[in-house]
C-alpha positions in Angstrom: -44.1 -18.1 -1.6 -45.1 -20.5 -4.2 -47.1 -23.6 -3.3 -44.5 -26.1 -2.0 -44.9 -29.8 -1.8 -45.1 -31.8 2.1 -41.1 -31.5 2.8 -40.7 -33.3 6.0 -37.1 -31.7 6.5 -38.7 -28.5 6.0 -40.8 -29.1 8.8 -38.6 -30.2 11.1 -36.3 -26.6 10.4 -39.5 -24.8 11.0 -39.9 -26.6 14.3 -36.0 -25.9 14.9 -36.2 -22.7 14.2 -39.5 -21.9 16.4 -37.7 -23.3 19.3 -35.3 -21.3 18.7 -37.0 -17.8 18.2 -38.4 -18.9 21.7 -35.1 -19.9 23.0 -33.7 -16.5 22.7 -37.0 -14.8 23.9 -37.7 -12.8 21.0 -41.1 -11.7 20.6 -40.9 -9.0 17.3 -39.5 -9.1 14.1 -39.2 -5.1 12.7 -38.9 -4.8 9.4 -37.7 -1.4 7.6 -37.6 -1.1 3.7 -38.7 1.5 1.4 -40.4 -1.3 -0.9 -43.3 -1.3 2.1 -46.5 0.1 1.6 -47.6 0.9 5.3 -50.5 3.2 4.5 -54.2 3.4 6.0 -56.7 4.1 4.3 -59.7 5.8 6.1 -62.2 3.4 4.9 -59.8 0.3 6.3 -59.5 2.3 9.9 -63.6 2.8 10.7 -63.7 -1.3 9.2 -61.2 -1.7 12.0 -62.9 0.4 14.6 -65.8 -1.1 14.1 -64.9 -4.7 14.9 -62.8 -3.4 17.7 -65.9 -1.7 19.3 -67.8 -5.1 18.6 -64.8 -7.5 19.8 -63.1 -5.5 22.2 -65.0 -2.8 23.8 -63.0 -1.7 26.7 -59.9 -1.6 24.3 -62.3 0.3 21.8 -63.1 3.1 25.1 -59.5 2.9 25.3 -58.6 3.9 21.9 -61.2 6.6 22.3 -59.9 8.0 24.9 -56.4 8.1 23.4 -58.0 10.0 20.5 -59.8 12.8 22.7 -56.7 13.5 24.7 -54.1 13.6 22.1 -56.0 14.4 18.7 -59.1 15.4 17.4 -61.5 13.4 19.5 -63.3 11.7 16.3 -62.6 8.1 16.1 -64.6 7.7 13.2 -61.4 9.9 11.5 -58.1 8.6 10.4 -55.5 9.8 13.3 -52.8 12.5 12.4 -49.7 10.9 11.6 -48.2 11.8 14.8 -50.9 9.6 16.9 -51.6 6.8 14.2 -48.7 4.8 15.5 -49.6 4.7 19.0 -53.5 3.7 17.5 -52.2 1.5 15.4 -50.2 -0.2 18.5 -53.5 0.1 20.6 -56.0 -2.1 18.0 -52.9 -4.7 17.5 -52.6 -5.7 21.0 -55.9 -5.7 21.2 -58.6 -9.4 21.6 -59.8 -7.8 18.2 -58.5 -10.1 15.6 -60.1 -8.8 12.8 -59.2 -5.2 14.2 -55.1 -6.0 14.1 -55.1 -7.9 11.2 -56.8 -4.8 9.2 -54.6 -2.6 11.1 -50.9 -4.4 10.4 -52.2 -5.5 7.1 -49.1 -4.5 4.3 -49.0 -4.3 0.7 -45.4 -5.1 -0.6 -44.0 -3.4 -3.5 -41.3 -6.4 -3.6 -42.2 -10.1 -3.2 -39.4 -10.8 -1.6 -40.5 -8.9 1.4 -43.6 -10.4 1.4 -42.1 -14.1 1.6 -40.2 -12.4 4.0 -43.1 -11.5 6.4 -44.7 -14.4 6.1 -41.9 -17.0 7.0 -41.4 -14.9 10.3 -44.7 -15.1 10.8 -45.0 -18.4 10.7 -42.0 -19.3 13.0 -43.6 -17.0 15.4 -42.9 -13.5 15.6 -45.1 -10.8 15.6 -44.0 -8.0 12.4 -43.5 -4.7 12.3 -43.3 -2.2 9.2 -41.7 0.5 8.6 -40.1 2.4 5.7 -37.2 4.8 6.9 -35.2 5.8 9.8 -36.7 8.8 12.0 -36.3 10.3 14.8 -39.3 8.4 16.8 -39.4 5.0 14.4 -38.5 2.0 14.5 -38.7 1.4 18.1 -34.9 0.9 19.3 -36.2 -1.4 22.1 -36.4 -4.3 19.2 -34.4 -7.7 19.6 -34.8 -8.1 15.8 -34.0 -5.9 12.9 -33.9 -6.3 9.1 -33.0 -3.3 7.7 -32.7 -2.4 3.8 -29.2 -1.4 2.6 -30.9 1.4 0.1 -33.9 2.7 2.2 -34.1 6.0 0.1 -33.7 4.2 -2.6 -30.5 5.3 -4.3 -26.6 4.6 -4.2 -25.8 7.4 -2.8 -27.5 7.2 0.6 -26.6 3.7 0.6 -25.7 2.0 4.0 -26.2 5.6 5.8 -29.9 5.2 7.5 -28.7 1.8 8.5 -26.0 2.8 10.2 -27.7 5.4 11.6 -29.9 3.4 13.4 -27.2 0.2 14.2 -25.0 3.3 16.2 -28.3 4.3 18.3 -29.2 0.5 18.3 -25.7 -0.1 19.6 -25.5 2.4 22.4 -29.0 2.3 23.9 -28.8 1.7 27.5 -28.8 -1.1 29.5 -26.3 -4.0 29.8 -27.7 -6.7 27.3 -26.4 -6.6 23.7 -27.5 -5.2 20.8 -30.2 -6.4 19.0 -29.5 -8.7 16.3 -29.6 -6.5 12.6 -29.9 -8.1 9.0 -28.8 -5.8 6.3 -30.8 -6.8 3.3 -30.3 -5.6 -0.8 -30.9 -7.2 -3.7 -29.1 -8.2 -7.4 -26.0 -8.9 -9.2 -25.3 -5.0 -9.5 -26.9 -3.5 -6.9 -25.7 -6.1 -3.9 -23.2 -4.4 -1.7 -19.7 -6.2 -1.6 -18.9 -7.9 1.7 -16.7 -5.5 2.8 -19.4 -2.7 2.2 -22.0 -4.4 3.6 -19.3 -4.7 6.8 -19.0 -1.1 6.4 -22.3 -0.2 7.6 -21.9 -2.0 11.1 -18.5 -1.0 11.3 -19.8 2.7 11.2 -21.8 2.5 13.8 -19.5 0.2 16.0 -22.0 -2.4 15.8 -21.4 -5.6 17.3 -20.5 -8.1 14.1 -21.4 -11.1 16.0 -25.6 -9.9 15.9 -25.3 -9.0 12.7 -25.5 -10.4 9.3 -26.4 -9.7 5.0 -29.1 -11.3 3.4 -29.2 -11.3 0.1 -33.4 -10.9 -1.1 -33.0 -13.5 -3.6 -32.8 -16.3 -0.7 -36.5 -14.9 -0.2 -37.6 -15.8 -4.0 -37.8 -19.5 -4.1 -38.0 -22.1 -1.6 -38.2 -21.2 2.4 -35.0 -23.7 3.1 -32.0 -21.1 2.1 -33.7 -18.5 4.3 -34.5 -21.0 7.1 -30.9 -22.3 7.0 -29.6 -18.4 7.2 -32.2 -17.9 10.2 -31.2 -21.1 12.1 -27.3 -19.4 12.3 -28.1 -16.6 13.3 -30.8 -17.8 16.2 -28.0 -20.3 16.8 -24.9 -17.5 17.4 -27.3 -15.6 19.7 -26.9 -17.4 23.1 -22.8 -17.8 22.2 -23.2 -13.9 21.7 -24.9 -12.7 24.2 -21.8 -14.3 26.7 -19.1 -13.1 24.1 -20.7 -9.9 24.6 -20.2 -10.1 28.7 -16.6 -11.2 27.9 -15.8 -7.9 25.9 -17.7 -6.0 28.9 -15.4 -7.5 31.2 -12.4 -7.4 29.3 -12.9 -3.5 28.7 -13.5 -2.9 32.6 -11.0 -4.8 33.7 -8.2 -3.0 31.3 -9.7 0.4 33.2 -8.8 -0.8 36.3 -5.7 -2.3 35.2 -4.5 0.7 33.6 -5.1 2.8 36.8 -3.3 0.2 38.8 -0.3 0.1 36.7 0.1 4.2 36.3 -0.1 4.1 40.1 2.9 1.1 40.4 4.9 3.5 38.3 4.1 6.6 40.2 5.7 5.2 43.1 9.4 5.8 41.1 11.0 8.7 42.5 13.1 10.9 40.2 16.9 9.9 41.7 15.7 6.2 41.4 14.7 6.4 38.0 17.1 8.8 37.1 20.1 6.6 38.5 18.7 3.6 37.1 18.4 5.5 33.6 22.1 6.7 33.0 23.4 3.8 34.0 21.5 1.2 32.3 19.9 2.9 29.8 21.5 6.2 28.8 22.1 6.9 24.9 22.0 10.6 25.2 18.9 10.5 23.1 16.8 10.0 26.3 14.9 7.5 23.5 15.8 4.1 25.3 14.9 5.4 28.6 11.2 6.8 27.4 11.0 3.1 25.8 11.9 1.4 28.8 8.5 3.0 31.0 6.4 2.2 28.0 7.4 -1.2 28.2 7.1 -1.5 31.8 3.8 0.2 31.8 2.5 -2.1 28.7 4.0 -4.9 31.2 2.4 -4.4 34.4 -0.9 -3.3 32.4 -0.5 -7.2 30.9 -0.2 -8.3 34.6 -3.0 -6.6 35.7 -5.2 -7.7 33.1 -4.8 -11.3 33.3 -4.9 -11.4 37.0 -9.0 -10.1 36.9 -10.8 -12.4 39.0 -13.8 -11.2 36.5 -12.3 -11.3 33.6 -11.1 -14.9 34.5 -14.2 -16.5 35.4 -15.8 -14.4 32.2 -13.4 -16.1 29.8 -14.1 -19.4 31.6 -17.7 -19.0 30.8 -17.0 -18.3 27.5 -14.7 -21.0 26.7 -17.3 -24.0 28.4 -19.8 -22.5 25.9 -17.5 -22.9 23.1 -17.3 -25.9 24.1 -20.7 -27.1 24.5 -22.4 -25.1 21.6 -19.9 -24.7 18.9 -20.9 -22.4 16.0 -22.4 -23.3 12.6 -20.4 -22.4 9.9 -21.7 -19.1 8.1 -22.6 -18.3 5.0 -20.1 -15.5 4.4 -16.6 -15.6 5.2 -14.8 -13.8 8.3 -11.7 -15.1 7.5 -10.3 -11.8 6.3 -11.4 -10.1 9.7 -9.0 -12.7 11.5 -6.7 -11.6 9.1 -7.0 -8.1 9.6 -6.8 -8.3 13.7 -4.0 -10.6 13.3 -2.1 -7.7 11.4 -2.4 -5.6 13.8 -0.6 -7.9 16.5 1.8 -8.7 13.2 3.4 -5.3 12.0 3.8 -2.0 14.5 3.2 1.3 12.8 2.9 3.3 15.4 4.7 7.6 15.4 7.3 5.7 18.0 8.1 3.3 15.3 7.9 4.8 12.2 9.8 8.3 13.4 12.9 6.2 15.3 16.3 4.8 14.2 16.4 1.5 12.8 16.2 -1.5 14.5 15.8 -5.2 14.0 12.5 -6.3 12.4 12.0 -2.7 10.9 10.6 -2.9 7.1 11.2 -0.2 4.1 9.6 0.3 1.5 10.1 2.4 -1.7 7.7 3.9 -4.2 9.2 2.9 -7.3 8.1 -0.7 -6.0 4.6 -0.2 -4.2 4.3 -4.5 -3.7 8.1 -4.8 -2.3 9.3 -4.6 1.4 12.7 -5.3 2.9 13.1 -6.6 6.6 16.0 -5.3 8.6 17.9 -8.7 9.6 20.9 -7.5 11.1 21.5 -8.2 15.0 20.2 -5.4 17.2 23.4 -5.4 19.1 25.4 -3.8 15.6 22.2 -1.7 15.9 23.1 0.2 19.3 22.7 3.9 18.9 26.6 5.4 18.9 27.3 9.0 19.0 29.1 9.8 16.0 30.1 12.8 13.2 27.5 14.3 16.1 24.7 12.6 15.9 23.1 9.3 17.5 23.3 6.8 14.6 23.8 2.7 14.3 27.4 0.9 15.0 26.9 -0.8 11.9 27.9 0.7 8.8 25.2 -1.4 6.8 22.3 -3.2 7.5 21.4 -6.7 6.2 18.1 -6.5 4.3 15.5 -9.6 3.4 13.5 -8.8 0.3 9.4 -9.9 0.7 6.7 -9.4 -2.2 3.1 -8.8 -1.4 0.6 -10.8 -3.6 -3.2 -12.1 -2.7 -1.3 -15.4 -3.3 -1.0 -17.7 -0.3 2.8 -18.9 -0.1 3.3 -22.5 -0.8 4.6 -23.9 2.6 6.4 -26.6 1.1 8.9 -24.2 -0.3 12.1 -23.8 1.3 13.3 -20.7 0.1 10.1 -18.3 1.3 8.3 -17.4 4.7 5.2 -16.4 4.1 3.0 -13.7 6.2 -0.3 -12.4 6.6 -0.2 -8.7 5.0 -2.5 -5.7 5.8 -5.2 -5.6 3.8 -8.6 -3.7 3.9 -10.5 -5.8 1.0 -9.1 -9.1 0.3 -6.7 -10.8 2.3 -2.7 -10.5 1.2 0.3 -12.3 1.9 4.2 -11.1 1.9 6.3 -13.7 1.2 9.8 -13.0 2.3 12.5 -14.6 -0.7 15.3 -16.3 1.6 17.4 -16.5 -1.2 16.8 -12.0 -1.6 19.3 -10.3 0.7 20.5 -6.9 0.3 22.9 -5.1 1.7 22.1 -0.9 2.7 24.1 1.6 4.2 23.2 2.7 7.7 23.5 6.6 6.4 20.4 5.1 3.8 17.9 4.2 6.8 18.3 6.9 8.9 15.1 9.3 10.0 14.7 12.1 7.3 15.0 12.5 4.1 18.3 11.4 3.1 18.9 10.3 -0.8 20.9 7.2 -1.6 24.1 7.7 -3.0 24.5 6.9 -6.8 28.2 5.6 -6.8 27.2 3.0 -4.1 24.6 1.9 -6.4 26.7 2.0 -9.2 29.2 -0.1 -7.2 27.0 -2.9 -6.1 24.7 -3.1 -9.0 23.0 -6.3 -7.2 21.8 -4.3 -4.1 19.2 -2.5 -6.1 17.6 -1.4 -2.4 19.8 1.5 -2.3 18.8 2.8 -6.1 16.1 5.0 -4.8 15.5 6.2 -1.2 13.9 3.6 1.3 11.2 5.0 4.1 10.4 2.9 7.1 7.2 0.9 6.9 6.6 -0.4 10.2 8.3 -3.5 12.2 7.4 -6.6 12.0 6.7 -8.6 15.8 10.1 -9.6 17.2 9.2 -13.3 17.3 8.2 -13.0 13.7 11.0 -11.3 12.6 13.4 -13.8 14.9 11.7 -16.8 13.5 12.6 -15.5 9.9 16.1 -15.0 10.7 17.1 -18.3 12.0 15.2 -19.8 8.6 18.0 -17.3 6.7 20.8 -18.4 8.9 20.2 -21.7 8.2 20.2 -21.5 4.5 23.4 -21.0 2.7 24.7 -17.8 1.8 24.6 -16.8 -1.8 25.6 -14.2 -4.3 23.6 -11.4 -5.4 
């Protein structure tokens, strides 16, 4: 980097940071990019043999030892490319100074990269260079990775041989947790978005809390932007490393729970259950019934999790470390993955779901309006399945309907006449706002499974319940408490005409 003038809160990063790197035990930083020039010339290797032979001569036998067994014997020849990295790792951890530095010294087609080296250097970390993804390198025992988002060198293979080596980086085995990664690119139009950068780990099932983007223009000017990014990351390491155990925990102790909640309900003899069934919960579908055992299995499951002695004391852990380290703010924003996870708890799309009769919380959609929704609001007791004209259907002859609009927009919560939602969203995050003021009113006949078309003169007769123009298809449902909370905000507001 350019020559920079005595910055005493420079310094005292560096120092930070250096305690850190030694905090968290790393040794290596490993870099791979196609912009490095790792080449050997065989004029540089006999000027590294021949300080190692005068520096380090047991290391120098060593080395030509290696040579006869494995290649041609002739140290004073450039190994084959199969045994140069295994030299090259013999002369670096050699006493030969001059030996590893001739050995490990890189040419940098970017500058970047070379800022880049040096800064880890100086916080130290030994480096290591490499410029793809194979087979046998980089080593996948490494704590430290920065990896370049185009390492071929084209849009096309973008992302791939880094999420190649994340997945193998990922699942290596062992209990301790992934390496931490850095994806690295550079430029207005070549920098990946966030959410392709997120891509690449997400691929590989990579543990987001190790890794991070680095844009290579922090690298071009001063060290502070880069030293600021480095002392997050070092600084989410310990917290991680625990999170990590959590996860571990939380996964083996919903094995366990799951086996001992199948064997609770194995216990149910057929004229129990079938008893219990017709006369609690028989609606000649067999539906409610096949409902009720997921619920209780989902319900004991729940039980069973929480009352892990493990998985307990692992949360504890976690939280007293939350508590005693809290996290620096990041540079990029994982708001939007909150908002995605939270989505998941928020709206049910599952076969069971989408493929049943309507029921309170449901929302339908159209495709004539691809940003408008309408949640069922009518009370699931007018919802009971009924046999009628021969088939299970709804007591209710119509259904109550809210309308919501979908919008990147956050809702103003000083309104009074919305609720507004987190939506799902892959990109950006979106909001449904549901209009209080918006109901409509849908026959039953209109929401049932299948493809049945909405009746024109029922349309024509209440022009103001434009929901039944065009055929509605069930969405999803929104959570009960959700959906509950928004209907007591509608019953509370007056009723008006549409």
């Amino acid at each position: 980097m350019a020559t920079e003038e005595a910055n005493p809160d420079q310094d005292a990063l560096i120092e930070k940071v250096r305690s850190q790197v030694q905090h968290c035990k790393l040794v290596e930083a490993i870099l791979v990019d196609d912009q490095l020039d790792t080449s050997l010339t065989a004029a540089r290797w006999n000027e590294a043999v021949g300080y190692l032979q005068s520096e380090d001569p047991p290391e120098y036998t060593k080395l030509r030892r290696f040579l006869s067994e494995k290649g041609t014997g002739k140290i004073d020849e450039l190994p084959s490319e199969e045994n140069l990295p295994e030299a090259i790792r013999q002369i670096s951890s050699s006493k030969s100074v001059n030996a590893a530095r001739i050995v490990t010294e890189k040419r940098f087609r970017e500058q970047s990269l070379e800022h880049l080296a040096a800064i880890l250097s100086e916080i130290g970390l030994k480096l290591s260079f490499h410029t793809g993804v194979t087979p046998e390198t980089p080593p996948r025992s490494g704590q430290l990775y920065f990896l370049d988002y185009r390492m071929q060198g084209d849009d096309k293979t973008a992302g791939i041989d880094a999420s190649r080596l994340l997945g193998e980086l990922v699942n290596r085995p062992g209990d301790s947790p992934p390496p931490a990664a850095v994806l690295m690119s550079r430029g207005l139009d070549k920098r990946p978005t966030q959410s392709e950068w997120e891509l690449v780990a997400r691929n590989a099932g990579y543990y987001r809390f190790n890794f991070r983007y680095l844009d290579k223009k922090k690298l071009d000017g001063a060290k502070m932007p880069f030293l600021f990014f480095l002392h997050e990351l070092l600084s989410a390491l310990p917290l991680g490393t625990v999170y990590y155990s959590q996860l571990k925990n939380l996964k083996k102790a919903a094995n366990t729970a799951a086996e001992l909640a199948l064997a609770r309900i194995r216990q149910l003899s057929p004229a129990e259950f079938s008893i219990f069934a017709v006369r609690h919960l028989g609606d000649g579908s067999g539906r409610k019934a096949t409902r009720h055992v997921l619920d209780m299995y989902l319900g004991l499951l729940d039980a069973e999790v929480k009352d892990n002695p493990d998985l307990e004391a692992s949360f504890r852990t976690f939280a007293e470390m939350l508590q005693s380290s809290p996290m620096l703010a990041t540079t990029d924003s994982d708001i939007h993955t909150f908002h995605e996870l939270h989505n998941r708890l928020l709206y049910d799309r599952s076969r069971w779901v989408v493929s049943g009769p309507v029921e309170f919380g449901d929302m339908y959609c159209r495709p004539s309006e691809p940003n408008v929704y309408y949640l069922v609001l009518t009370p699931e007791c007018d919802l009971e399945l009924r046999h009628k004209d021969g088939v299970w259907a709804p007591k209710a002859e119509d259904v109550l309907m809210l309308r919501g609009e979908v919008s990147e927009k956050k809702p103003e919560k000083a309104r009074e006449d919305i609720v507004g939602k987190p939506f799902v969203s892959s990109a950006a995050p979106l909001w449904i706002t549901w209009l209080l003021r918006k109901r409509v009113i849908v026959p039953t006949k209109n929401l049932m499974p299948g493809d049945v078309p909405a009746v024109a003169a029922e349309s024509a007769a209440a022009p103001n319940n434009d929901a039944t123009a065009t055929q509605l298809k069930k969405w999803g449902r929104l959570r009960q408490a959700d959906a509950e909370q928004i209907q007591q905000w509608d019953r509370s507001k007056k009723e008006s005409q549409f």
